[in-house]
PAVO-220469 format. One line per field, with one value per residue (C-alpha): residue in one letter; z, y, x; residue number from 0. Coordinates in Angstrom, 3 decimals. Each point is the difference from the previous one (the first is absolute). Layout:
% PAVO-220469
gukol: [A/...]
up: [Z/...]
north: [Y/...]
east: [X/...]
fiti: [NUM/...]
% end
This chain:
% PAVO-220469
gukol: [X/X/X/X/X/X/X/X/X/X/X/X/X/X/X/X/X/X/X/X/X/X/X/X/X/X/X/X/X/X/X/X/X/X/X/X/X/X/X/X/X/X/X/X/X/X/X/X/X/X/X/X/X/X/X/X/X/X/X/X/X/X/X/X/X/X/X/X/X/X/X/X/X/X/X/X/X/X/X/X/X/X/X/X/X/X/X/X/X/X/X/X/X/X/X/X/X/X/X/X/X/X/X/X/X/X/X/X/X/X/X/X/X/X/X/X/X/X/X/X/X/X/X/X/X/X/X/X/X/X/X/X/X/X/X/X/X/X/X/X/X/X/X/X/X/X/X/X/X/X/X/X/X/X/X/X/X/X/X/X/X/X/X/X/X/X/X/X/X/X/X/X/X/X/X/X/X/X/X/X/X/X/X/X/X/X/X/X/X/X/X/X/X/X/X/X/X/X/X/X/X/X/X/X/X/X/X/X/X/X/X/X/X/X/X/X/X/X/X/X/X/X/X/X/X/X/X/X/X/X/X/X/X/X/X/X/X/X/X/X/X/X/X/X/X/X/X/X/X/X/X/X/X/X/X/X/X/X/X/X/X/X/X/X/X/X/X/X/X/X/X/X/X/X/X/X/X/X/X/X/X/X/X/X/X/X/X/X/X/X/X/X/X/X/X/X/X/X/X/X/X/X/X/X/X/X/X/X/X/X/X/X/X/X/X/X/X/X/X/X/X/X/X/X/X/X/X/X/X/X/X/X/X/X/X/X/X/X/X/X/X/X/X/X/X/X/X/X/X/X/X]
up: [166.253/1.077/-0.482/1.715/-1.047/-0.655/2.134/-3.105/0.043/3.802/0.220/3.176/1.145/2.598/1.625/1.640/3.233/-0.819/-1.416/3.093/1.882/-2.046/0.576/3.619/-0.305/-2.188/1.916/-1.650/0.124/-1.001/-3.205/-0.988/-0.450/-1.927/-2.211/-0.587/-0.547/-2.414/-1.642/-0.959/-0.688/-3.017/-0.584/-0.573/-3.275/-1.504/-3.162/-0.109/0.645/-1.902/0.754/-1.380/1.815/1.908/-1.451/1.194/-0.088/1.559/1.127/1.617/3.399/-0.503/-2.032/0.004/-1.308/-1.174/0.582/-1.848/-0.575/-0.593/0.364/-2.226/2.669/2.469/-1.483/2.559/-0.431/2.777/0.210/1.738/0.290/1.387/0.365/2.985/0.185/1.805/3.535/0.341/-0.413/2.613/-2.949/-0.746/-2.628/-1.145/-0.543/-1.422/-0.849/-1.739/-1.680/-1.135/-2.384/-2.405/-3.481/-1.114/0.789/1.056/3.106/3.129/2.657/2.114/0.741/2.881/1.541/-0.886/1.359/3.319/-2.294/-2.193/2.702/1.654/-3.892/-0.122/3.242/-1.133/-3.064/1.397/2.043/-2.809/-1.585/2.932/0.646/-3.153/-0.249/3.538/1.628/1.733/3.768/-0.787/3.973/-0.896/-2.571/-0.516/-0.663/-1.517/-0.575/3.095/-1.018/-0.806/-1.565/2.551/2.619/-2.238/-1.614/3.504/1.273/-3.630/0.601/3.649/-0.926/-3.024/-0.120/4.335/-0.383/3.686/0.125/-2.027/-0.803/-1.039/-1.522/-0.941/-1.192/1.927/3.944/0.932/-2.681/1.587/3.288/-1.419/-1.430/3.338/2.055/-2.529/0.220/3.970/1.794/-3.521/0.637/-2.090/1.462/-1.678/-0.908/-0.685/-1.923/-0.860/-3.816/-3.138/1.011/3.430/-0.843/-2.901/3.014/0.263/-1.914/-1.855/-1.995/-0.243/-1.624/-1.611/0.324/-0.417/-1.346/-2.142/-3.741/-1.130/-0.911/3.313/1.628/2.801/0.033/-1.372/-1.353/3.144/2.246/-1.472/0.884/-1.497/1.057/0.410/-1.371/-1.115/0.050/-1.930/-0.204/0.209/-3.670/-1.676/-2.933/-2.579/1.350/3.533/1.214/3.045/-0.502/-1.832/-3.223/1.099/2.694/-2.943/-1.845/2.638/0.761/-1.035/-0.852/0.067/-0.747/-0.275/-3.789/-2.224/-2.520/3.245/1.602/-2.255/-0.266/3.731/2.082/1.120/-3.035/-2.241/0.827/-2.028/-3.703/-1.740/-0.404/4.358/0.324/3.048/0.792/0.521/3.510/-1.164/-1.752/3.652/1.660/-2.244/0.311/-3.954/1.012/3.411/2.505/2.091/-0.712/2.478/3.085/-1.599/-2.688/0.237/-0.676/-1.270/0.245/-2.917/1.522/-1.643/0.940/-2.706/-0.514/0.835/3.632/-0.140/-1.381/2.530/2.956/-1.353/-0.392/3.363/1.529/-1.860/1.148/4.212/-0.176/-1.027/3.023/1.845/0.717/-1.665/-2.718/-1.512/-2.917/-2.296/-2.478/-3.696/-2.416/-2.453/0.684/-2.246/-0.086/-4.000/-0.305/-3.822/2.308/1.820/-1.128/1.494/3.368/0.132/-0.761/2.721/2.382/0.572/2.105/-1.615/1.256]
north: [198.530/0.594/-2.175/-1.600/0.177/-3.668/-0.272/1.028/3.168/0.994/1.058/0.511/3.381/0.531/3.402/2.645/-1.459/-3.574/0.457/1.573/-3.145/-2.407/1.484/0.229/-3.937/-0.999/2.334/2.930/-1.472/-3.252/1.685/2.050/-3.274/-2.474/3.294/-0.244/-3.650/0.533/3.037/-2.356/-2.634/1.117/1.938/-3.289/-0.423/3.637/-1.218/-1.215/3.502/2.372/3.012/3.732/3.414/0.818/2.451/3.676/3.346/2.568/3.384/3.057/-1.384/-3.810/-3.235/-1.925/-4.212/-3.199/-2.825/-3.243/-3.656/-4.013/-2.955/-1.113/-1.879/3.260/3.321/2.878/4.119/2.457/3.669/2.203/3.783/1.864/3.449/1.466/3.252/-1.687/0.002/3.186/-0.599/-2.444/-2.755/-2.942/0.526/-3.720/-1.902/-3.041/-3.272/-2.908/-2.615/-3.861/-1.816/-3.376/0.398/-2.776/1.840/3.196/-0.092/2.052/-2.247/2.616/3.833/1.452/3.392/0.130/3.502/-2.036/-3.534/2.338/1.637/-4.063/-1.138/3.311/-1.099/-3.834/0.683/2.267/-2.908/-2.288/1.845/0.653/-3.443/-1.208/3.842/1.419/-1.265/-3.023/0.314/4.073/1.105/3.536/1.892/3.865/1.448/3.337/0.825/-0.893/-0.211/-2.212/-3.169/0.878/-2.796/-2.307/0.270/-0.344/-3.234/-1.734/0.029/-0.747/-3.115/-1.123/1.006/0.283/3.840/1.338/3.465/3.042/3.330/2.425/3.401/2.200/3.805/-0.315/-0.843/-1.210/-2.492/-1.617/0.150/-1.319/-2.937/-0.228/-0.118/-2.970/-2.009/-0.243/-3.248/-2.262/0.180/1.829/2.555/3.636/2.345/3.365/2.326/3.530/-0.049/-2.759/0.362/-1.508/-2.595/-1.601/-0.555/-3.374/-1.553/-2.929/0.359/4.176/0.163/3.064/0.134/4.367/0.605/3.531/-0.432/1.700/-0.548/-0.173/-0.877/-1.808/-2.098/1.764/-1.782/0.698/-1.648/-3.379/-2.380/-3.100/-3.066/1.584/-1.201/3.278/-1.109/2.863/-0.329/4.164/0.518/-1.315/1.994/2.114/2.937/-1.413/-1.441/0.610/-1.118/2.236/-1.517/-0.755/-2.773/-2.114/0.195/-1.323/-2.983/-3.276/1.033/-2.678/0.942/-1.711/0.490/2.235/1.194/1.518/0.994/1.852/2.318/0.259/-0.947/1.462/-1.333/2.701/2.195/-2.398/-0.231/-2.813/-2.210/-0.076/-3.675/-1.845/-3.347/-1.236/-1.226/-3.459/-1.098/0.208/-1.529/-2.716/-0.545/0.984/3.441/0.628/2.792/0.861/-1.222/1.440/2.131/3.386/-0.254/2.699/-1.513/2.340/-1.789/3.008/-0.817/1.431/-2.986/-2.196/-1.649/-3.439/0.462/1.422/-3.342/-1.764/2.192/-0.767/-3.750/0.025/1.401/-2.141/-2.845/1.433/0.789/-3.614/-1.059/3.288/2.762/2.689/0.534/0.261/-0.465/2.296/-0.552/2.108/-2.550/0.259/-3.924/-0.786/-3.467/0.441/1.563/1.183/1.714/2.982/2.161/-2.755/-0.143/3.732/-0.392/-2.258/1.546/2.425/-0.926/-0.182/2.866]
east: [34.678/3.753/2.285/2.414/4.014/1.441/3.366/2.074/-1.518/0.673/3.428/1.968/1.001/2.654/-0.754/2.232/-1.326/0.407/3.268/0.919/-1.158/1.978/2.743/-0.364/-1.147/3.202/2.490/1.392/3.445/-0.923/-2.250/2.988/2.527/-3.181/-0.203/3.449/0.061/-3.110/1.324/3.504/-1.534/-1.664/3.157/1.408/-2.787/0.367/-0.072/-3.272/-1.660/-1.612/2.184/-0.826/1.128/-3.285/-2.205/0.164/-2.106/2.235/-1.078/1.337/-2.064/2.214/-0.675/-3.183/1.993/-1.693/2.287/-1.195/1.757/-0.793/1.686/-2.352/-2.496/-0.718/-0.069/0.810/-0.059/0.608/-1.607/2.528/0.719/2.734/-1.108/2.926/-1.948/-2.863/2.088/-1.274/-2.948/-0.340/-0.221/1.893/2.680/-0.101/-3.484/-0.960/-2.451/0.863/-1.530/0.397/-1.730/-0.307/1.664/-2.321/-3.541/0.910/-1.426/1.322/0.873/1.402/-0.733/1.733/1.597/4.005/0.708/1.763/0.805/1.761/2.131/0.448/1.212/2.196/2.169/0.050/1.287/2.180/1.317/0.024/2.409/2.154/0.241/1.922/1.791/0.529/3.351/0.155/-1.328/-0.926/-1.362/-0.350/-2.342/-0.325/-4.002/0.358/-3.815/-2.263/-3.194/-2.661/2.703/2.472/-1.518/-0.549/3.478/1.478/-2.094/0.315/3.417/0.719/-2.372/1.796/3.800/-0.322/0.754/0.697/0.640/-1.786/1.302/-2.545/0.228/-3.460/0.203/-3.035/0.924/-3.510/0.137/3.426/-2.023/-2.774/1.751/2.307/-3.823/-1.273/2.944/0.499/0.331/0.697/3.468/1.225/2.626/-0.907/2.171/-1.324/2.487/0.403/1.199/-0.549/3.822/0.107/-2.868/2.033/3.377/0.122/-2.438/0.030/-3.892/-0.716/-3.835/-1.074/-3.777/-0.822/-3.657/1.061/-0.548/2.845/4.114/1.140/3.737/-0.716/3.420/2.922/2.963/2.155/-2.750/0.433/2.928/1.090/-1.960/-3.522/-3.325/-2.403/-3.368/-1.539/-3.680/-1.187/0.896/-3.095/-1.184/1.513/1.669/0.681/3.067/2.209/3.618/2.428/1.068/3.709/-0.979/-1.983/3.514/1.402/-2.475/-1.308/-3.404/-2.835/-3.888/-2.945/-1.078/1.882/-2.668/-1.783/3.650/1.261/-2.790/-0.774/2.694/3.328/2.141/-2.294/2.370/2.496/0.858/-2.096/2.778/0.578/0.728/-2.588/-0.690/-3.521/-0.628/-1.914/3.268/1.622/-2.624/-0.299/4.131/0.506/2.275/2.036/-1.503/2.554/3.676/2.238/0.108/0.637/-2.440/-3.041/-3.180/-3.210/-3.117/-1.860/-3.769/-2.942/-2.617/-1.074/-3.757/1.454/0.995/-3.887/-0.871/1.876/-1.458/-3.094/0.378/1.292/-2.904/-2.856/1.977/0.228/-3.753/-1.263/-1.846/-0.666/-2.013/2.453/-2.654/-3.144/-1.500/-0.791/-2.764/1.031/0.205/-3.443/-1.002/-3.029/-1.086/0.204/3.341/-1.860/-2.831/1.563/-3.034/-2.513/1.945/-0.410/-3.648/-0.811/1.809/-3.220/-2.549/-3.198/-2.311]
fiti: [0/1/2/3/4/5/6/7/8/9/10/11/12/13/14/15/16/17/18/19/20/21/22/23/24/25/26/27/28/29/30/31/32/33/34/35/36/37/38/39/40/41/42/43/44/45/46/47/48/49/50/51/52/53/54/55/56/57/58/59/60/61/62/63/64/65/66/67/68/69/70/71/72/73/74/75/76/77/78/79/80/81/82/83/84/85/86/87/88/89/90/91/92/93/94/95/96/97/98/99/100/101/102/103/104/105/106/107/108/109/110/111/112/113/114/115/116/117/118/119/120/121/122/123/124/125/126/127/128/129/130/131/132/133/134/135/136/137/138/139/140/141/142/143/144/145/146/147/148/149/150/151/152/153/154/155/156/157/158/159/160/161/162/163/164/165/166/167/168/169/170/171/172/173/174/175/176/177/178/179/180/181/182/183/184/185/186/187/188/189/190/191/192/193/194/195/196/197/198/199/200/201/202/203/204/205/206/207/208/209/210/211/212/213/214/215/216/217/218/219/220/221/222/223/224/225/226/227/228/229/230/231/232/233/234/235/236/237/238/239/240/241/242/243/244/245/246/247/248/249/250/251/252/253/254/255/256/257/258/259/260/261/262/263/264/265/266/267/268/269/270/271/272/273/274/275/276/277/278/279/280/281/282/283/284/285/286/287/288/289/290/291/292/293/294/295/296/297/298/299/300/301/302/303/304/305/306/307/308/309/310/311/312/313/314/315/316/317/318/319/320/321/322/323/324/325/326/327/328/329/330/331/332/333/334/335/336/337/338/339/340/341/342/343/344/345/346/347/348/349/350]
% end
């Protein structure tokens, strides 16, 4: 006779579809600033989490990541790949699932797609950043990169830091259209430009978001003036970055976890000894951000497995009450947790 899973052996799974629909139900403005409340607030309580770089199996084809931590009463890990040949392909370059579950049984509490949560997280950690490094009252943020983050970049900050006008810049014109299409009527005034050059005029916040997995110069030393904040986030495994070495002289730079940093992020390019402040200790009011108006801030992101665990916190929390999921039965459930073999035994029908 089949048996029927207790409750604790269900787990809730937020689909492509339904993750889709809560973020149409909570707003996709609104979902971008409680991210970035989530994402600080835990932040604030670094210290408490496991932390470990994430584990990688690079290829020639791109990187296939786990990305685990605990705070010692949820347990989190993140599958991700970045893989920027797929694009022509017709295939995402980033995707992802996540999961959540209890340190104290081990049970998964919740399974769901993070292909779009990771590219919401991205953007509100972006912002989180920007808001205790970019200066006071920045209007004005350079994209240089427009594709798949580029949106969510743009609307994380308008929503948190009240960005108001976007200059974009794409080796690729249909992606600056693309993005330029997307963005219409959230008022945002859009700015397409002709050169990294012209995009970075201006600007108080220029992002760096290119897909290519190599040792690029995407901002050269002459691009930068005194008083930006870089938010680098395209440089994200070993031998990727996209600022010339002479602009991280130059800057304040602040990263998420150095362990994973160093190895992956733009300051690789840097001697060992390449002093950076972690961005928890400004957060948490320990070490100063942003001191004066000439100061160049450089926000070194590479994504770290607790904003996952906040995304994902986030979104068990949003779902509570709704029809964003469904339950998922793959927890083995036997009423004698010593009789697995029996369950699977009774499980066929007698002829």
């Amino acid at each position: 006779m089949l048996q029927i899973p207790s409750p604790k052996a269900l787990v809730p799974f937020v689909s492509v579809e339904n993750m889709m629909r809560l973020v149409h139900h909570i707003g996709l403005q609104p979902m971008l600033v409680g991210l970035a409340d989530e994402i600080e607030a835990d932040f604030r309580r670094w210290p408490v989490f496991d932390k470990t770089p994430r584990l990688g199996s690079h290829s020639r084809h791109g990187v296939i990541e786990l990305m685990p931590t605990s705070d010692g009463e949820i347990y989190s890990f993140k599958y991700v790949n970045g893989h920027p040949r797929n694009m022509a392909k017709g295939l995402q370059t980033v995707t992802a699932f996540g999961l959540l579950a209890e340190v104290d049984t081990g049970y998964p509490v919740l399974l769901t797609e993070m292909t779009l949560l990771t590219a919401l997280r991205t953007a509100a950690t972006s912002a989180v950043a920007a808001r205790h490094l970019a200066p006071r009252h920045a209007r004005t943020m350079a994209i240089i990169g427009n594709g798949a983050q580029a949106e969510f970049q743009a609307l994380a900050m308008k929503a948190v830091l009240g960005i108001t006008h976007l200059r974009l810049f794409d080796v690729n014109s249909r992606a600056t259209e693309k993005v330029c299409r997307n963005l219409h009527g959230t008022g945002l005034t859009l700015i397409p430009c002709h050169s990294a050059q012209a995009a970075v005029e201006g600007a108080d916040i220029i992002t760096t978001c290119t897909a290519d997995k190599q040792y690029a110069t995407i901002l050269s030393d002459n691009m930068v003036g005194a008083g930006v904040h870089i938010n680098a986030i395209g440089g994200d495994c070993p031998g990727k970055t996209e600022l010339h070495p002479d602009i991280l002289k130059r800057a304040d730079t602040f990263v998420e976890y150095p362990p994973q940093t160093r190895i992956e992020g733009e300051i690789q390019q840097m001697p060992a000894d390449y002093p950076v402040t972690e961005l928890w200790r400004v957060i948490s009011g320990e070490v100063e951000g942003r001191r004066d108006a000439r100061q160049i801030t450089l926000f070194d992101s590479v994504g770290f497995a607790v904003e996952d665990f906040s995304a994902l916190r986030y979104v068990r929390s949003r779902i509570v009450g709704t029809e964003f999921f469904e339950l998922l039965d793959i927890i083995a459930d036997p009423d004698d947790p010593r009789d697995l073999y029996g369950m699977l035994q009774r499980a066929v029908e007698p002829a």
